[in-house]
MARVOLO-192613 format. One record per residue: y, x, z of N, C-alpha, C in turn; residue in three letters; residue number from 0. Coordinates in nm, 2 decimals. Example, Ala and Ser with C-alpha at 12.3 -4.5 7.8 and 13.67 -1.06 7.14 Angstrom:
BEGIN
{atom {-0.57,1.32,0.78},{-0.45,1.23,0.78},{-0.33,1.32,0.78},"ALA",0},
{atom {-0.22,1.28,0.71},{-0.11,1.37,0.71},{0.00,1.29,0.79},"SER",1},
This chain:
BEGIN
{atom {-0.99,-1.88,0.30},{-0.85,-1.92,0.29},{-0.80,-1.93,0.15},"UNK",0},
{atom {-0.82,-1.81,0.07},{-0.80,-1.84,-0.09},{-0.90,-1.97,-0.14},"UNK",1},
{atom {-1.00,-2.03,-0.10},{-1.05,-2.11,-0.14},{-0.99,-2.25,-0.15},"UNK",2},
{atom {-0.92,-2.30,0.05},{-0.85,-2.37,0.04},{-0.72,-2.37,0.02},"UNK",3},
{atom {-0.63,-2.28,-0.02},{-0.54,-2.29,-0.09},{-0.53,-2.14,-0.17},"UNK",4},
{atom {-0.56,-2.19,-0.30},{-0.59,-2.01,-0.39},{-0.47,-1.99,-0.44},"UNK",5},
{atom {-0.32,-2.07,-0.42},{-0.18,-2.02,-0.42},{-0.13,-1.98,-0.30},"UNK",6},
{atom {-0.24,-1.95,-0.22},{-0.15,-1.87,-0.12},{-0.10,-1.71,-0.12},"UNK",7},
{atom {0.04,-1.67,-0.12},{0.04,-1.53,-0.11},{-0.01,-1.43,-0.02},"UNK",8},
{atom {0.01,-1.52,0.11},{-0.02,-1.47,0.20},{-0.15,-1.46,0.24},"UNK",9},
{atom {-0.22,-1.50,0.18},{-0.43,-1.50,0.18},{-0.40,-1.38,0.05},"UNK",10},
{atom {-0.39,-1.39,-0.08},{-0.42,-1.34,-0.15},{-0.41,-1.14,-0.08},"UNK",11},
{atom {-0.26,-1.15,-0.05},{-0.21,-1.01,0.06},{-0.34,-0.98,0.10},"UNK",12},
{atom {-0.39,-1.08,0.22},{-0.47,-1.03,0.33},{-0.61,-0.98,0.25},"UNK",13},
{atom {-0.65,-1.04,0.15},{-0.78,-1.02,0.07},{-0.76,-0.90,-0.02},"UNK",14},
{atom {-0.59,-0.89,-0.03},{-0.59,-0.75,-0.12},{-0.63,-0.61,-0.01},"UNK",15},
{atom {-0.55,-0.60,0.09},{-0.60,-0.56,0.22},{-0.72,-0.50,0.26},"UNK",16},
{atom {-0.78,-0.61,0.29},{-0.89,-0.61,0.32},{-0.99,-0.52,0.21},"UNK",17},
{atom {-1.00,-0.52,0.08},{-1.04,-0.47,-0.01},{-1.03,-0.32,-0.02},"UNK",18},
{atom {-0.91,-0.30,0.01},{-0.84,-0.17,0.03},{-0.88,-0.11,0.10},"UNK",19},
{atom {-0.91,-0.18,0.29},{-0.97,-0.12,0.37},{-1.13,-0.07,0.34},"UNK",20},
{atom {-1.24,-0.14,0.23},{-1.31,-0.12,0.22},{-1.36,-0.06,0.14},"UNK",21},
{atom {-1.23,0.01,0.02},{-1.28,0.12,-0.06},{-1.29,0.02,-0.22},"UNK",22},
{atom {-1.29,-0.11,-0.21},{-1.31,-0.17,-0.32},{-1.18,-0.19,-0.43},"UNK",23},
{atom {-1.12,-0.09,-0.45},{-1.01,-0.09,-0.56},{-0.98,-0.18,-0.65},"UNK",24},
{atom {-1.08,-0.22,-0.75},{-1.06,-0.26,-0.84},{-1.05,-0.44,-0.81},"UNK",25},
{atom {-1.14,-0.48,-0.72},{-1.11,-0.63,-0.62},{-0.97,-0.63,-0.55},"UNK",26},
{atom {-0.96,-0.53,-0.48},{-0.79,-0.51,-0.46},{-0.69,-0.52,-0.55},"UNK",27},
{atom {-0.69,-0.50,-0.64},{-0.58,-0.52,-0.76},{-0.63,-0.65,-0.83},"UNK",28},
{atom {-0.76,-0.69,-0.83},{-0.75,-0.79,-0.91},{-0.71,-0.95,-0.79},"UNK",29},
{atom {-0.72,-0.91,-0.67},{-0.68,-1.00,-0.59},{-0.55,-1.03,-0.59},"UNK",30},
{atom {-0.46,-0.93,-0.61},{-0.31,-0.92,-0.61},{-0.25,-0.95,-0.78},"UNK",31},
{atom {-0.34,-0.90,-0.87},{-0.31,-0.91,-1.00},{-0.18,-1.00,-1.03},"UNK",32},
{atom {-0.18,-1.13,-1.04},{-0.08,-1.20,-1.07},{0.03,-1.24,-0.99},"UNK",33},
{atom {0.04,-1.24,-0.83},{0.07,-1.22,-0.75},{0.22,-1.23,-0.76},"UNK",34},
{atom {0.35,-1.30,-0.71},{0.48,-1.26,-0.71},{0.52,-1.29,-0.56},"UNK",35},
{atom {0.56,-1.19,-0.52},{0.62,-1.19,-0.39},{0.75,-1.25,-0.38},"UNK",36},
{atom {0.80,-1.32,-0.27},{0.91,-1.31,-0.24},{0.99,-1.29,-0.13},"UNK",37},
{atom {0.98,-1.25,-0.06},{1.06,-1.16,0.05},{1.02,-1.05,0.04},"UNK",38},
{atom {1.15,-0.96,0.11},{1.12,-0.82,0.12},{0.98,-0.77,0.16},"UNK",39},
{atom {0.95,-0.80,0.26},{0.81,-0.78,0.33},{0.68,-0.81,0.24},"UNK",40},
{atom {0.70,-0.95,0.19},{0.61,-0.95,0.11},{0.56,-0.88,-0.04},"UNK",41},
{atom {0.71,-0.83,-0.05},{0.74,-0.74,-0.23},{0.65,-0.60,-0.16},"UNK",42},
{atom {0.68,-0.53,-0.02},{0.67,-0.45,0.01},{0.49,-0.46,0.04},"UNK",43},
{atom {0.45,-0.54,0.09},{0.30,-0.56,0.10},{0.22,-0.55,-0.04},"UNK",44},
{atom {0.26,-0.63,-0.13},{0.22,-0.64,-0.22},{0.25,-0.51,-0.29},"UNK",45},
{atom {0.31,-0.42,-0.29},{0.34,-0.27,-0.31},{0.24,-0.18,-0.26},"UNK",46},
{atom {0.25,-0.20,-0.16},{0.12,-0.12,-0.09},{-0.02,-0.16,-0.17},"UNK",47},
{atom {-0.03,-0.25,-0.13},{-0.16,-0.28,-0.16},{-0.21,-0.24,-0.34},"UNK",48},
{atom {-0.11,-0.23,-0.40},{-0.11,-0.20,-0.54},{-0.10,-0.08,-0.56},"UNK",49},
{atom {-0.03,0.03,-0.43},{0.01,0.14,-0.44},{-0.15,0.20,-0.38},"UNK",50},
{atom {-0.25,0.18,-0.27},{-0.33,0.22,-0.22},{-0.43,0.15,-0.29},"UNK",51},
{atom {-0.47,0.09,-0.40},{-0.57,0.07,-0.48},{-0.57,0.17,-0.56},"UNK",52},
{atom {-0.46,0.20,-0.60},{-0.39,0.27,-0.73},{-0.50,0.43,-0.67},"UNK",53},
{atom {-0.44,0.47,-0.57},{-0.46,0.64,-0.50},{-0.63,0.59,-0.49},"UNK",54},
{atom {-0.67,0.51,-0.47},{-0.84,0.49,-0.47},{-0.92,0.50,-0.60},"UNK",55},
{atom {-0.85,0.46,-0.69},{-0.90,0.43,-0.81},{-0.87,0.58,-0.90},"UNK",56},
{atom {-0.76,0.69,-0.76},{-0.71,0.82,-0.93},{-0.63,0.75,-0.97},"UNK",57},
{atom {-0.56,0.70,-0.97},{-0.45,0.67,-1.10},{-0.34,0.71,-0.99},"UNK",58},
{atom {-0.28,0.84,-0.90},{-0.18,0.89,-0.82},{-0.05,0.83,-0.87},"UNK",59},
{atom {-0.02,0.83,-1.04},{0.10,0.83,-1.05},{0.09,0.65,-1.04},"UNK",60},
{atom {0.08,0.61,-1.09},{0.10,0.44,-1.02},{0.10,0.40,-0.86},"UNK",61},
{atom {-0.01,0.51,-0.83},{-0.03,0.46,-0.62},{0.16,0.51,-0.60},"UNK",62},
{atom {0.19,0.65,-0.65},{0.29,0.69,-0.59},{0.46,0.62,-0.61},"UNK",63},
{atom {0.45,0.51,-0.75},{0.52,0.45,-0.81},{0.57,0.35,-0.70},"UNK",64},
{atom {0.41,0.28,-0.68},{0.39,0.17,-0.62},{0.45,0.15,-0.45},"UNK",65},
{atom {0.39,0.29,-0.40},{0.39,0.29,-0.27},{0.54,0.38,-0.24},"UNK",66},
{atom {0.64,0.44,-0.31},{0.78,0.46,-0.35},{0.85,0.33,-0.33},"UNK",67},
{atom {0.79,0.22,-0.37},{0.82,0.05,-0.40},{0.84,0.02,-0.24},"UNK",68},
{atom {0.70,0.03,-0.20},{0.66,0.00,-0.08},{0.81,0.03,-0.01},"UNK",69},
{atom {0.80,0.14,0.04},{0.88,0.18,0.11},{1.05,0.16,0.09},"UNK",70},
{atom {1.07,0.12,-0.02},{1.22,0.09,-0.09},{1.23,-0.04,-0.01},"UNK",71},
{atom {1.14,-0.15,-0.03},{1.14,-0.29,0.07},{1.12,-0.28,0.23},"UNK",72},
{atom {1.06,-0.18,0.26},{1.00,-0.20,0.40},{1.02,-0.04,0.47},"UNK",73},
{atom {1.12,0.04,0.44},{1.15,0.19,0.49},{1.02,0.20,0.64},"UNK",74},
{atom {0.99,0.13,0.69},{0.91,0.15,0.80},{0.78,0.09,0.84},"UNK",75},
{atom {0.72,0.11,0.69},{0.59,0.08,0.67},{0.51,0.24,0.69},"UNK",76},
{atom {0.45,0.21,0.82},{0.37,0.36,0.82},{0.21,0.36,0.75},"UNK",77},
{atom {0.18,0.24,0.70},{0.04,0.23,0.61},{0.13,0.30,0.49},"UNK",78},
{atom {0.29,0.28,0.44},{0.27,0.33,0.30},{0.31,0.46,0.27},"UNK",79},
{atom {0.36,0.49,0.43},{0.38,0.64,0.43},{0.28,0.73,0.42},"UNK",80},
{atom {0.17,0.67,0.50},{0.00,0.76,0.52},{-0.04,0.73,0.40},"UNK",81},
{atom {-0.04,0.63,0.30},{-0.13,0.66,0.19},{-0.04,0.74,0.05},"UNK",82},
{atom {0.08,0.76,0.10},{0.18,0.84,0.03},{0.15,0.97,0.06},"UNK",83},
{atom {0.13,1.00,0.19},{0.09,1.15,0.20},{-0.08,1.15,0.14},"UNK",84},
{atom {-0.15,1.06,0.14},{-0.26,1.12,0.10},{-0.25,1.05,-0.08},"UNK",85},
{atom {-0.15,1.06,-0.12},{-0.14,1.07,-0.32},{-0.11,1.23,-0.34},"UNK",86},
{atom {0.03,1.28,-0.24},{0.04,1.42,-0.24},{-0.04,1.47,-0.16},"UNK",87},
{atom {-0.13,1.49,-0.11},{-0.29,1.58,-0.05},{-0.36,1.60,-0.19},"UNK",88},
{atom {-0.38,1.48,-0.23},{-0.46,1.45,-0.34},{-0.42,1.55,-0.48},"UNK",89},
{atom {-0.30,1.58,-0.49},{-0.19,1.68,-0.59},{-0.18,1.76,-0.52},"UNK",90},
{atom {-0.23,1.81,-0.40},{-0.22,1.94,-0.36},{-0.07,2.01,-0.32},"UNK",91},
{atom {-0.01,1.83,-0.32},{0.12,1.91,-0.23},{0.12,1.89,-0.10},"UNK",92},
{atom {0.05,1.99,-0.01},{0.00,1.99,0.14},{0.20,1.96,0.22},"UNK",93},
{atom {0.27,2.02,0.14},{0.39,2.05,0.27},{0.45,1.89,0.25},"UNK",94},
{atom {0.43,1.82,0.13},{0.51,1.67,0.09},{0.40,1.60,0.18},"UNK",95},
{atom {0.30,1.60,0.17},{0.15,1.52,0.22},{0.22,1.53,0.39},"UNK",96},
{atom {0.19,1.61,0.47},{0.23,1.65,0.58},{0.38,1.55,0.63},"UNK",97},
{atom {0.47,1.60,0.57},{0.61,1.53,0.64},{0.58,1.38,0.60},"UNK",98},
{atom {0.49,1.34,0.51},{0.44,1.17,0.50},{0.35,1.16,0.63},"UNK",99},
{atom {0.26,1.20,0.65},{0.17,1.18,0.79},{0.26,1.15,0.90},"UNK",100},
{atom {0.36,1.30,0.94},{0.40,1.29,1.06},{0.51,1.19,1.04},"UNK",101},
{atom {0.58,1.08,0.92},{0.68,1.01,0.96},{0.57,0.87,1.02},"UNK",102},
{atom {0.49,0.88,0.91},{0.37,0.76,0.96},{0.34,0.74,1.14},"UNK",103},
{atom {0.30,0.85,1.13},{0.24,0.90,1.29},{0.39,0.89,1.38},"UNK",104},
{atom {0.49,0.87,1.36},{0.65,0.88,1.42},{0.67,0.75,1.41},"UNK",105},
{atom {0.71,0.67,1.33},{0.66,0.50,1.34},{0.60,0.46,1.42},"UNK",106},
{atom {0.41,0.50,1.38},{0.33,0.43,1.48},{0.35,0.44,1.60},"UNK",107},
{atom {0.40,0.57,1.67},{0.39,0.58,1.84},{0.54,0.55,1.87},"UNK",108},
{atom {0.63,0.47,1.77},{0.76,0.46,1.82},{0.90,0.55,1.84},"UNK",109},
{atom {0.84,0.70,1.79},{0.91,0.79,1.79},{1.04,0.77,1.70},"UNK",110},
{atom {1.17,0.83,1.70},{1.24,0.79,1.58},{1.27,0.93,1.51},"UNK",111},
């Protein structure tokens, strides 16, 4: 898809994503690297995906920056909640890590 159109935001997203899912950080950020979103959703995607390379890579204070971001555009993003509680796991704040999980886990199954 980035091949046949390599201005697409929406390929670029999915390939930042995708990278993410696979542990590949530094391909994640460089797939999003230039990247300008414009809708909320997509400022918020593009957050994430910058915020969960960031917590892959160790750099917590940018994932937490990023994925703070996330959530400012998209309050009900439970990928940026789960990788928010695991920036605070990662800092050893178990009680902030925790209330991220269960709002994640409260999202996902619809709970309010």
């Amino acid at each position: 898809a980035r091949k046949l159109d390599p201005n697409s935001v929406e390929a670029a997203l999915e390939v930042g994503q995708m990278y993410c899912e696979f542990g590949q950080s530094a391909a994640a950020l460089k797939a999003v690297a230039v990247l300008e979103a414009a809708g909320r959703l997509e400022k918020a995607k593009l957050a994430l995906i910058r915020g969960w390379a960031s917590r892959q890579a160790g750099d917590l204070d940018a994932a937490e920056k990023h994925l703070l971001d996330a959530l400012a555009h998209d309050p009900r993003s439970e990928k940026a909640m789960f990788q928010l509680g695991r920036v605070y796991q990662a800092r050893g704040n178990f009680e902030k890590a925790a209330g991220y999980y269960c709002k994640a886990l409260a999202k996902l199954y619809g709970d309010k």
